[in-house]
N, C-alpha and C positions, 0 to 999 in steps of 0.2 A: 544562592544569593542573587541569583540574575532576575528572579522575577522581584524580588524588593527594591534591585536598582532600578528595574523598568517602572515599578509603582511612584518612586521617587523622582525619576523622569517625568512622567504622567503627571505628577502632581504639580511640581514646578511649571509644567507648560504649560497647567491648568488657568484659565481666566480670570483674573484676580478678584473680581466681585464675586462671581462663583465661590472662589473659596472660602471667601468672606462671607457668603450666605451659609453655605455650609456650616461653618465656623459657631455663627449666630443660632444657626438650628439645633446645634448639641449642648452650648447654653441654656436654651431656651427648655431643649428634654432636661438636661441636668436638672434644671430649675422645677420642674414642674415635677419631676422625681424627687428632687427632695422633701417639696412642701407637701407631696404625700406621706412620705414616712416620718418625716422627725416630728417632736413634740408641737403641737399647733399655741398653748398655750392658752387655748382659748380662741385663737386668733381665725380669721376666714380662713381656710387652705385653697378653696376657689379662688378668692380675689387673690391672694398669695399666689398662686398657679397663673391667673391672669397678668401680674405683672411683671412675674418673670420673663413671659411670652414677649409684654412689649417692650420690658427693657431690653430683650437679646435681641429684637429687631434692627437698632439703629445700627450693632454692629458689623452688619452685610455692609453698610457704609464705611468701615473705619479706614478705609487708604483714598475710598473715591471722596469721602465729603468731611475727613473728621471732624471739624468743627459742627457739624450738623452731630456726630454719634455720638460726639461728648457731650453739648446739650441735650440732646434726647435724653439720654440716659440718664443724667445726672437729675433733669426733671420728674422722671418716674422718680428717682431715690430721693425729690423731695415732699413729692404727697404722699410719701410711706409714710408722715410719722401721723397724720392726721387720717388713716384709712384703719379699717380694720384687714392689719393684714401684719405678718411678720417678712414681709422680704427681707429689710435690711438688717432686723434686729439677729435671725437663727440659721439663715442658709448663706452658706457656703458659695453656692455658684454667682450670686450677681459682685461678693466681694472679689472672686478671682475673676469675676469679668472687666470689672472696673479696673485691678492691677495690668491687666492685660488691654487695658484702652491707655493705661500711663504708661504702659511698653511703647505705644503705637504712635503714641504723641514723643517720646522722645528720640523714636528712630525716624518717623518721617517730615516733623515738622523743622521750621526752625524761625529765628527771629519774634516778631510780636505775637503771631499766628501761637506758637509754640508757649508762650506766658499767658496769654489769653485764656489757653486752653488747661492750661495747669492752673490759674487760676479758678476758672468754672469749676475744676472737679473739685479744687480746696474749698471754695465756701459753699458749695453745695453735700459734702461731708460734713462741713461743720454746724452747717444749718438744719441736717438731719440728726446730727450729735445732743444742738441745744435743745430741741423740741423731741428727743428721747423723753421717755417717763425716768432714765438716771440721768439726763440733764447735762450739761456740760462740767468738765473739772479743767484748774490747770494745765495736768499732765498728759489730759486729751491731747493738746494740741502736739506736743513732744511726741507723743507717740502715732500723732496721723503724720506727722512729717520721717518717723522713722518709717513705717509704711510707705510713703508714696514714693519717697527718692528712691530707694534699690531699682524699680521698674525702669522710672525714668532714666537712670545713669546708667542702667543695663540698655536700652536701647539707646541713646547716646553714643557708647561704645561701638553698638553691633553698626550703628550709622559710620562713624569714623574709621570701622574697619572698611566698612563696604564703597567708601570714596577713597582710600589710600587705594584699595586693589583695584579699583578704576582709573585712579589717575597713574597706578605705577603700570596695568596694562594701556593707556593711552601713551605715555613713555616712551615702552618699549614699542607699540605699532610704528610710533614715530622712530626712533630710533634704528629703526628694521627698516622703513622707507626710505631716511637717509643713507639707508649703508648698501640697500638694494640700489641708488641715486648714484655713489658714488662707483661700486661697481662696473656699471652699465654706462657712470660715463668713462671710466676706466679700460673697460673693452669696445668702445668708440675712438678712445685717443689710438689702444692700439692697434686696430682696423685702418682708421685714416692712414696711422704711419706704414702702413704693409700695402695697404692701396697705393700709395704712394708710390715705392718703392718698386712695387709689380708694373704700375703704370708707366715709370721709367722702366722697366725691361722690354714692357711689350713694345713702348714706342721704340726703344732702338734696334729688337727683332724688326719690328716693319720697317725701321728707314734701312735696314741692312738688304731684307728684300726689295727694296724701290731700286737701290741704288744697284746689287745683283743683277735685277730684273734689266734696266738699262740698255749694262753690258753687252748682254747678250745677242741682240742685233746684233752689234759690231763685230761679235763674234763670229756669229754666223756668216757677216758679209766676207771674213776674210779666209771664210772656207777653212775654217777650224771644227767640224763638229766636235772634237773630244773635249776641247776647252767647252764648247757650249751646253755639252750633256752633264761636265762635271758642275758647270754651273746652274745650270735647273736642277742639278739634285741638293744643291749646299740652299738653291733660294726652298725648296722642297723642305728640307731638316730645318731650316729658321723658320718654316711658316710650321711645322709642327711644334718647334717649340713655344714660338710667338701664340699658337692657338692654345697651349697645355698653361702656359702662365696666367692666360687669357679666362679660363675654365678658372683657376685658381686665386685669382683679381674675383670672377662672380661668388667663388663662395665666398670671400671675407666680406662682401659687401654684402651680402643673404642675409638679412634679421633671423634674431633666432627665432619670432614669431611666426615667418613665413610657413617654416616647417614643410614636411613631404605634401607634394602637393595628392600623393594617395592613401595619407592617413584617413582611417574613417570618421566618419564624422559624428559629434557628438548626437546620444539617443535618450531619450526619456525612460528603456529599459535601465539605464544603468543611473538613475537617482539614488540607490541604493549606493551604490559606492563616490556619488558626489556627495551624501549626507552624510558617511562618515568619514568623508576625507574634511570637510569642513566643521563635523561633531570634533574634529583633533584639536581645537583649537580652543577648549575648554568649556565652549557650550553646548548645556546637552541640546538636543536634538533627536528628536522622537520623528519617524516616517510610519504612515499609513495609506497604504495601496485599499482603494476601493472598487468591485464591478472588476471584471476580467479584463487583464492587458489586452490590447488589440495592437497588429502594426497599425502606425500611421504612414501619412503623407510626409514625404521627406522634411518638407519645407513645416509643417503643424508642427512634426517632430522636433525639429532645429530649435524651434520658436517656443512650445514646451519647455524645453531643456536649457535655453537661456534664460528665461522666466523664473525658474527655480535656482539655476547659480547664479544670478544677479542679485535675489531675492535674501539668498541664503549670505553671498558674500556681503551685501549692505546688514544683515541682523548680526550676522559676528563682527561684526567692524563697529559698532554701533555702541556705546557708553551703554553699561547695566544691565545688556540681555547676559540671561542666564540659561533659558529654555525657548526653542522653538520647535513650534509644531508646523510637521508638514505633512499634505495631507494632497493624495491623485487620487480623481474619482473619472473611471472611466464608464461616461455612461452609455447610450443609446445612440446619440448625436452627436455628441461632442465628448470632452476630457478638458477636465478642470484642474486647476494645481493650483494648492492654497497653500499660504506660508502665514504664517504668526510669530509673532514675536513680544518678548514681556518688557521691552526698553521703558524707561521712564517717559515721562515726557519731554524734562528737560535733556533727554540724551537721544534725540530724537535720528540724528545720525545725517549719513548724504544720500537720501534715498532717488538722486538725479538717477542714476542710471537704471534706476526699474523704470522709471517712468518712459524714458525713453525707449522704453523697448513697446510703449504701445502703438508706434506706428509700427513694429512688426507684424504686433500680435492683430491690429488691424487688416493687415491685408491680407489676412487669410479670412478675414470676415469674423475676428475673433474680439473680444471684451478684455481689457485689463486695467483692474479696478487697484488703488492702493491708494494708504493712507491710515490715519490713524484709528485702532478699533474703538469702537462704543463705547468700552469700559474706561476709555478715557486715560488706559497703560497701552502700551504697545503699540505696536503696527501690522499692519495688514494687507498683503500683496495675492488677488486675485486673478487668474485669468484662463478664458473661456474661451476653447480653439473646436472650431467645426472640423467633426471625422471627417468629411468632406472635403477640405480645405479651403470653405469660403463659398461663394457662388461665383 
């Protein structure tokens, strides 16, 4: 079953006009397979086959432009009753095409947009209804209204689930931010109070050795060495303890981000396991290595590998992604790290900190491109680091 999830992966991270064209194309065979085999009636099966073609076209459009794929369409279904052709009267595919553009209209539209469009397809069925050769009836109407609504309310539905599961995971990110908020300022109160605390020890280990320290002169003028040996060794044990508290004052004050300052440093080989520590998080996430890893330049490497978990932390944090594609091409000159993402538009997210990172990626002499893709869904985080690391 691992290669059906990776299909399913694949396809969600796929380009949404893409799929939308695809979509259109197996209409548009369906279409032109049927008006070969079934009964023509007399009818053209060529123009029949031609109009299937252009009705299945608008629906590569149906998320970028609907109002555009619903009048397209609806237009071919209304010079069918005046052509010599059976589209709308005997095949099968333009009427599930149509059910499946009133899917499309009640999961992605809403407001006026959304009646608008439901209306076009209503009088443009019923306008193809009248100027049948059976002509319009009463119970026409009753029964195009029991047809149209299940799609509609069906995606309705699938819409209302899919913003309940957005706003209850914006919720919980929130929720997880305040409680990581409270924490962290939880173990600052109790750091200040232990710095505190250490701060008064060390100070009155050293005012014990000031005031030790002193003595000792006088010691020594009165021709005491024993008192004065036992006294350099007690100022001796307070500076070791003054210095051990002192060690113990800098760790509580040490961020936990500081860290070893000999841990290694993050690499571009290991995006494999930043993809799926960030895939845990419920979206998929697809990686593709292209062209043979090469080492890099420490610094290309660094700037690399921030690129993509900046990239990847802004798409899973982002309202409505469900799939990203990532994508290292190492080529001849340079290595490329591309990241996509299927976010809506209106969940377009806080994509500051990629951006920021192009004065990194700059000064290795490198390109970083982001912003929204072409399809008009998503975003799109680029950038292009010289093997070299720059001139």
């Amino acid at each position: 079953m691992y290669w059906l999830r990776r299909l399913y992966a694949r396809a969600r991270a796929m380009d949404p006009f893409r799929a939308d064209a695809a979509l259109a194309g197996l209409f548009a065979l369906g279409g032109v397979l049927e008006s070969a085999l079934i009964d023509s009636h007399g009818d053209s099966r060529p123009l029949t086959a031609l109009m299937c073609v252009v009705a299945s076209v608008p629906l590569a459009w149906r998320r970028r432009n609907i109002l555009f794929a619903v009048a397209a369409f609806m237009a071919v279904g209304l010079v069918q009753p005046f052509l010599d052709s059976f589209f709308f009267d005997n095949l099968t595919s333009p009427f599930v095409a149509m059910l499946f553009l009133l899917y499309t209209v009640g999961r992605h539209e809403t407001g006026r947009r959304m009646w608008l469009e439901l209306a076009i397809i209503t009088a443009g069925l019923w306008t193809g209804i009248v100027f049948s050769e059976e002509g319009a009836r009463a119970d026409d109407l009753i029964w195009m209204v029991i047809l149209l609504a299940p799609p509609v309310l069906v995606g309705r539905a699938i819409r209302s689930r899919v913003l309940l599961r957005r706003e209850l995971r914006a919720k919980g990110r929130r929720l997880e931010a305040e409680r990581d908020v409270r924490a962290r300022r939880a173990v600052e109160d109790e750091r200040v109070r232990i710095a505190s605390e250490l701060q008064a020890v060390v100070a009155n280990g050293v005012s014990a050795m000031v005031v030790q320290a002193e003595g000792v002169p006088r010691v020594l003028g009165a021709d005491d060495p024993a008192r004065a040996a036992e006294a350099l060794e007690l100022i001796e044990e307070t500076g070791r303890d003054a210095l051990a508290e002192m060690r113990r004052l800098l760790g509580v004050l040490r961020r936990d981000e500081d860290g070893p300052a000999l841990a290694p440093q993050p690499s571009l080989s290991r995006a494999e396991a930043l993809v799926q520590r960030m895939g845990a998080d419920g979206v998929t996430v697809v990686l593709r290595v292209d062209g043979d890893p090469v080492d890099l330049p420490a610094g290309v490497d660094l700037a690399a590998y921030r690129v993509l978990q900046e990239a990847l932390t802004s798409a899973t944090a982002a309202d409505g992604v469900s799939g990203v594609d990532v994508r290292i091409d190492y080529g001849e000159r340079d290595v490329t790290v591309l990241v996509r993402d299927d976010r809506p538009e209106e969940g377009d997210g806080d994509a500051s900190p990629v951006l920021a990172l192009r004065e990194r990626v700059g000064l290795y002499g490198g390109v970083l491109r982001a912003g929204a893709r072409r399809s008009g869904r998503g975003f799109r985080v680029e950038a292009r680091l010289p093997l070299g690391g720059g001139p």
